[in-house]
C-alpha positions in Angstrom: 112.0 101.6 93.4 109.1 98.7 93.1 110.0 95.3 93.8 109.9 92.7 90.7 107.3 90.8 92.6 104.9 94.3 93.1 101.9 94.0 91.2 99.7 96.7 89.7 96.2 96.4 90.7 93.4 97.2 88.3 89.2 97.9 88.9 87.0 98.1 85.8 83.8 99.4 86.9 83.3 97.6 90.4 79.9 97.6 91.9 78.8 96.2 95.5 75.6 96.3 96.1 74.4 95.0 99.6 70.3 94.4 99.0 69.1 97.6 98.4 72.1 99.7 99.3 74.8 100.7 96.8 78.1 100.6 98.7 80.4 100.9 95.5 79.3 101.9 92.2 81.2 101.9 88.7 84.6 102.7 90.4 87.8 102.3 88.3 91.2 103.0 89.1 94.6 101.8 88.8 97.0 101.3 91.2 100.4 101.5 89.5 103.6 98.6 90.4 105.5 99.6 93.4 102.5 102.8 94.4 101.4 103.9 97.3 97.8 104.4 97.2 95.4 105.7 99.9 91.8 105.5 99.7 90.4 108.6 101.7 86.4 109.5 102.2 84.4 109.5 105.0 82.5 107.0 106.7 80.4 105.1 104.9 82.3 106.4 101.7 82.8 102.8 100.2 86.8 102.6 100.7 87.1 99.8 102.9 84.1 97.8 101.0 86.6 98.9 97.8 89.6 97.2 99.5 87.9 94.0 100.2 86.8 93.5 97.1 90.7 93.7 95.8 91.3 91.9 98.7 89.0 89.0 97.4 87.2 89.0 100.8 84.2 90.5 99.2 83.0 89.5 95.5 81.7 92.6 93.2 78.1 92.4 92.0 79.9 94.0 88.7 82.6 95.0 87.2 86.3 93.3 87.6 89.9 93.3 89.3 93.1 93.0 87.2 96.7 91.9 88.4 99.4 92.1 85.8 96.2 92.4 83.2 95.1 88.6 84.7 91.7 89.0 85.7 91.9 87.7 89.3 87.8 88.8 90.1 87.0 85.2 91.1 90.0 84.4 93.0 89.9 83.8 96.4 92.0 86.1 99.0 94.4 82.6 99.7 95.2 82.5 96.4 96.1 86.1 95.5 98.9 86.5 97.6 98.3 89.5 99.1 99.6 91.0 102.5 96.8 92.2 104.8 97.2 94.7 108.5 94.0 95.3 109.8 92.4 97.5 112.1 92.7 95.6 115.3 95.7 94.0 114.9 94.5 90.1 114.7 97.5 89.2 116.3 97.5 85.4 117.8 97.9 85.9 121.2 99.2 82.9 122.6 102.0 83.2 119.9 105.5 85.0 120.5 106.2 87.9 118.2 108.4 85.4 115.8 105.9 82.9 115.8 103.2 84.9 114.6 105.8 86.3 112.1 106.3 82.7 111.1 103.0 81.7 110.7 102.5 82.7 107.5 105.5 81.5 106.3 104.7 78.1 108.0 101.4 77.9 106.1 103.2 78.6 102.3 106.1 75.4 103.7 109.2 77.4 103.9 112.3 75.0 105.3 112.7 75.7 108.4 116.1 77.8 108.1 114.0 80.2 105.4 111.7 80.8 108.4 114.1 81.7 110.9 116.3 84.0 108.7 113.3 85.5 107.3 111.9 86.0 110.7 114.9 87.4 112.1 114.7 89.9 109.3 111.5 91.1 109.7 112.0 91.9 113.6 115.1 93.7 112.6 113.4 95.5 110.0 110.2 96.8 112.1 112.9 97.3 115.1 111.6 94.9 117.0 114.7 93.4 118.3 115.0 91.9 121.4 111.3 91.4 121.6 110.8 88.4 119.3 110.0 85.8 122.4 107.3 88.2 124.1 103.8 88.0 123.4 101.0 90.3 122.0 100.1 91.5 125.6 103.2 92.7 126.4 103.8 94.9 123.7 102.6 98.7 123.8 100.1 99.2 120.4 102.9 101.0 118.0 104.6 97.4 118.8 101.9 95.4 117.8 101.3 97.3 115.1 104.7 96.7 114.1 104.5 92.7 114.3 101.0 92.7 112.0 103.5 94.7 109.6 106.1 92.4 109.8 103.7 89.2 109.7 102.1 90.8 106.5 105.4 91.6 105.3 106.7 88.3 105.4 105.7 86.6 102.7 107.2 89.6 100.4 103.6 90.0 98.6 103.0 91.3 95.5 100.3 93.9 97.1 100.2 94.9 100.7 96.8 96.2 102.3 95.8 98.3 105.0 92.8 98.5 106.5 92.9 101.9 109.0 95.4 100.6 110.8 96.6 103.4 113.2 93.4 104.3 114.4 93.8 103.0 117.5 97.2 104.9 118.1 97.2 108.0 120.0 98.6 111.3 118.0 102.2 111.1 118.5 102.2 107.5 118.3 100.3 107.4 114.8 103.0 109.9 113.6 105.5 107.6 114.3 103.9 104.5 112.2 103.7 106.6 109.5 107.1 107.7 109.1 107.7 103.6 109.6 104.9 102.6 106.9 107.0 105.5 104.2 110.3 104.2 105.3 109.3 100.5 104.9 107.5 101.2 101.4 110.7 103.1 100.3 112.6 99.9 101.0 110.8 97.2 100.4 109.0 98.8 97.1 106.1 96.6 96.8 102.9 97.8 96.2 100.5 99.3 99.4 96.9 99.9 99.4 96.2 101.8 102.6 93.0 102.8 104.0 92.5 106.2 106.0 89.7 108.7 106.9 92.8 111.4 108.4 93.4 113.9 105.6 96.7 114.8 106.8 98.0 111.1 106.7 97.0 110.2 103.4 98.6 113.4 101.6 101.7 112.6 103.9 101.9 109.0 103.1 100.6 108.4 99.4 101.6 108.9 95.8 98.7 108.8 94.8 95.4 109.7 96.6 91.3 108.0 95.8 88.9 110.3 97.0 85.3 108.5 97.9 82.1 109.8 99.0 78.8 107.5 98.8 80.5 104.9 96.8 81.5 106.8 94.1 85.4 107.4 93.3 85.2 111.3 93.4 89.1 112.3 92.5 92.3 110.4 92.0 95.4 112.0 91.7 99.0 113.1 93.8 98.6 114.5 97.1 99.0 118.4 95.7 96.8 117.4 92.6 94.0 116.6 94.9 94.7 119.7 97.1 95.0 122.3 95.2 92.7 121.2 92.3 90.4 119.7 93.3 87.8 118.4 91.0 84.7 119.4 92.9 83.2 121.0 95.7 83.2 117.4 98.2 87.1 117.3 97.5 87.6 120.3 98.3 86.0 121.1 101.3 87.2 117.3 102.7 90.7 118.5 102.3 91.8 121.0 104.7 90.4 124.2 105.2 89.1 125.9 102.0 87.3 129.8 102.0 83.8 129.1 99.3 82.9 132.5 97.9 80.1 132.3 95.7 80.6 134.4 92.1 78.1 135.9 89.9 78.6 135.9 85.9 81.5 133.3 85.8 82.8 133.1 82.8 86.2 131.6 80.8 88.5 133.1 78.4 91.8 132.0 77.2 92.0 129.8 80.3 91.5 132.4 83.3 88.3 132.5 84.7 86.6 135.7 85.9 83.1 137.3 87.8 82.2 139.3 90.3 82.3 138.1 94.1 80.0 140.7 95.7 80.1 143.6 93.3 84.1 143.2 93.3 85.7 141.8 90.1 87.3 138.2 90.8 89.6 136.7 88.6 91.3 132.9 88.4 93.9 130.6 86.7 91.6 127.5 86.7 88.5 129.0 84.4 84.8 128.3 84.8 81.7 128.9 82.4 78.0 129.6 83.3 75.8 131.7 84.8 77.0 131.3 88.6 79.9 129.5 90.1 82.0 129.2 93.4 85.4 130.1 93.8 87.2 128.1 96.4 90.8 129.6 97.9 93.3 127.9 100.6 92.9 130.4 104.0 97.3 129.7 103.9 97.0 131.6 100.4 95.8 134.3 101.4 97.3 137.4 103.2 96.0 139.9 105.2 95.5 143.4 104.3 94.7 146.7 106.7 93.7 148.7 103.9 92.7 148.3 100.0 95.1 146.4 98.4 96.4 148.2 94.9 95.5 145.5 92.0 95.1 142.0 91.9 91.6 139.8 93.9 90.8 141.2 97.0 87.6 141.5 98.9 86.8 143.7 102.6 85.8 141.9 105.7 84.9 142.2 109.0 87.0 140.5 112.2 84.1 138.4 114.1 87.4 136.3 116.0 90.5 135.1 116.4 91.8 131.7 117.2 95.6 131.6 119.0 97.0 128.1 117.5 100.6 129.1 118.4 102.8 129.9 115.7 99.3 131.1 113.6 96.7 132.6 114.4 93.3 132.0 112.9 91.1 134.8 111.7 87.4 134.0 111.5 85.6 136.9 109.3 82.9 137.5 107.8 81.8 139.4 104.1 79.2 142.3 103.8 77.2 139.9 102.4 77.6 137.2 105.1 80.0 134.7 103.5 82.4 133.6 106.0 86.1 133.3 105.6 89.0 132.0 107.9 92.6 133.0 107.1 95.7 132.2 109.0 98.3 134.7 110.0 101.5 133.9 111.8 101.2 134.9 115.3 104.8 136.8 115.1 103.2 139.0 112.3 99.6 139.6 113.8 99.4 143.4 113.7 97.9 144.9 117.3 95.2 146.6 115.0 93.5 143.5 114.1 90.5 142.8 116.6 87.0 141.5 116.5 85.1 144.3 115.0 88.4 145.3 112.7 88.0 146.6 109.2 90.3 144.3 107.2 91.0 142.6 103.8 92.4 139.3 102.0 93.9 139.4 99.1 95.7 136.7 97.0 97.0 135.6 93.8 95.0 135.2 90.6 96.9 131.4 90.8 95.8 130.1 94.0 92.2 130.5 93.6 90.2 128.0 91.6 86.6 127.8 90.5 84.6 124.7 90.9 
């Protein structure tokens, strides 16, 4: 449940323009009270550039930022109130762990009884006890990671923001922090912007996911939204794994979607219109065949690998045409008959493939 102090956060039609180069351009979205938000893309995409201009740190060239509907574009980032964790930390290192979780509160003139119960809190609720009187340098990373939450957290903003900040974690590590960032967001309910390239993390973490590629705001929606529909061919080969088979005489009727992939009739749930189109299927929606399958979208293929991943097993095949396509098969159910060189198919369901 969202906190009466989280804020929704509003862009109308942000632009950043740094000289010549775009880094943002005519990106809106909304980020609802209480949401979890992650902006995903690449490198170089424009999400962090986004986040610093709700952050304040950077003004847009255009367009403006809303909190509550009060346009706060001109504001600086001390006076929005805001939580911040970034990348690195930017822990003070000749601070303790409750001092630098007091600092902020310092800075805003809590009493002094405010700061040590509120400090005290914070370190219980990041499970930091017992650690408040050590310093930065003798904390492991998920620990210090812990402390720029709790610092942040302090204040109880209206917005918290995260600037990639497990990407300095190692695997097992990062997969802790995020069950601690979900478990913190569930109970504190205020509203978190968080910053990721990782796939995986932002569909685990996020309500909502904002897709960006050069600047542009490609897709915004729920984690399965952007998966399994994606709206266009960037989102949804940056998701996951996806099988791109390219279909001739695409064309829509009474919402399914039908052509022919290779001489084969194709037909989908999500329609397309036009001359040519591609049809894009999960490899986990599909299921491997030995022989013709009777009925439904299903096209031969010819074994070029396999790839043991324990419990799969990841086919890499290849069309008569040359289109390739990976599938995974649990490892348990791999039949002995399937071999580079084999003779198989795939098959699947008119609703798990979608054209773009």
């Amino acid at each position: 449940m969202p906190t009466p102090q989280a804020a929704e956060l509003t862009a109308r039609s942000i632009r950043k323009e740094f000289g010549e180069f775009v880094a943002l351009d005519d990106v809106s979205l909304t980020i609802g009270r209480g949401a979890f938000v992650t902006l995903l893309g690449p490198s170089g995409s424009g999400k962090t550039t986004f986040l610093m201009v709700l952050a304040g740190f950077l003004p847009p060239t255009a367009g403006e930022v809303h909190q509550d509907g009060r346009d706060i574009t001109a504001l600086p980032p001390e006076a929005r109130g805001f939580g911040m964790v970034f990348q690195g930390y930017a822990l003070f290192p000749h601070m303790t762990v409750a001092e630098n979780i007091a600092f902020p509160l310092k800075v805003s003139r809590r009493s002094g009884a405010e700061i040590r119960r509120r400090v005290a809190e914070m370190i219980e609720m990041v499970g930091l006890s017992g650690h408040g009187h050590k310093r930065p340098a003798a904390l492991s990373g998920g620990q210090q990671q812990r402390v720029a939450l709790a610092r942040a957290l302090a204040c109880e903003p209206a917005v918290l923001l995260l600037d990639e900040p497990f990407s300095a974690l190692d695997k097992n590590l990062r997969g802790q922090m995020q069950d601690e960032v979900r478990r913190l967001h569930r109970e504190i309910g205020t509203t978190f912007v968080f910053v990721t390239h990782d796939q995986s993390e932002a569909l685990a973490l996020s309500s909502t996911v904002a897709i960006f590629d050069h600047g542009r705001l490609q897709q915004a929606g729920g984690p399965q939204e952007v998966y399994e529909r994606p709206a266009n061919r960037f989102v949804a080969e940056f998701l996951g794994d996806i099988n791109i088979l390219p279909i001739s005489g695409a064309e829509a009727q009474g919402g399914v979607g039908h052509g022919r992939f290779e001489g084969r009739a194709i037909r989908a749930s999500c329609g397309a219109a036009g001359a040519t189109a591609a049809l894009a299927v999960r490899p986990e929606h599909m299921r491997l065949e030995l022989g013709e399958p009777a009925g439904g979208n299903a096209i031969p293929l010819s074994v070029t690998d396999l790839t043991y991943m324990g419990a799969e097993t990841r086919l890499h095949l290849v069309s008569g045409g040359g289109t390739p396509v990976i599938l995974s098969v649990p490892t348990a159910a791999m039949p002995a008959a399937v071999t580079p060189g084999a003779a198989v198919w795939a098959a699947w369901a008119e609703d798990r493939g979608f054209f773009l």
